[in-house]
N, C-alpha and C positions, 0 to 999 in steps of 0.2 A: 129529211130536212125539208121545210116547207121552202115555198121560190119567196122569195124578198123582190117587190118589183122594183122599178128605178126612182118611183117618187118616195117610195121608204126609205131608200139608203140618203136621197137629196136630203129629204125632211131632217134624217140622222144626222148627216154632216152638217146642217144648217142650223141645229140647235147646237151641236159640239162646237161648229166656229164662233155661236154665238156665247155660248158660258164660256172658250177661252179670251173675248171681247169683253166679256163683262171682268174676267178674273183680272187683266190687264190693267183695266182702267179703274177698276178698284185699286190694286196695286201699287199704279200712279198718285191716285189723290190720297190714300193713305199714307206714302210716303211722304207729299206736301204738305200735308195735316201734322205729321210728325216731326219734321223739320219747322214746323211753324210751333207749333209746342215746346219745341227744344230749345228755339230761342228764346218763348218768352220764358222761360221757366227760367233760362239763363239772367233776363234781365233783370226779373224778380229776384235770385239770387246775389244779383250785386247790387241791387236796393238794400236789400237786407243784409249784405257783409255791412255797406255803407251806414246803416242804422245799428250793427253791432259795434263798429269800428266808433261812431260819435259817443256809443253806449261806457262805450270803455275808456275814451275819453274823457266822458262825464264822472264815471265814477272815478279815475285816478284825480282826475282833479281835487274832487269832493274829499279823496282821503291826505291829501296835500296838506288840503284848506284845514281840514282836521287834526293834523299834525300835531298844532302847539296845544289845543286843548287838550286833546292823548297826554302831551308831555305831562302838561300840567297838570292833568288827573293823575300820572302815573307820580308827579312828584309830592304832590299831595297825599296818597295813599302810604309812601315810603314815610312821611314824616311819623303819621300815625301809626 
């Protein structure tokens, strides 16, 4: 086995401290990145409940308002 002197093992341990410094702090901002996406995706989500909810509003309305001419076609058809 060959001798390993002591600036090789430092060098070793100085890039391993350094990739678990980078894994870490990647780790960190990926999580805040994540957490920041989850909310807006959340926001946007009750945008769009709020635009389906007005959606369906709109259309029961619109079959309400429909109603009597429904009727009235369906009582027109019955005559004939």
């Amino acid at each position: 086995m060959a001798d390993v002197d002591i600036d090789t093992w430092v060098s070793t341990l100085a890039i391993i401290g350094a990739m678990f410094a980078l894994y870490f702090t990647l780790r960190r901002e990926l999580k805040s990145d994540l957490g920041e996406f989850r909310a807006e995706v959340g926001r946007e989500f009750a945008k769009l409940e709020g635009r389906v909810n007005t959606l369906d509003d709109r259309v029961y309305a619109l079959a309400v308002g429909m109603r009597p001419v429904i009727d009235e076609a369906e009582r027109r058809a019955a005559k004939h």
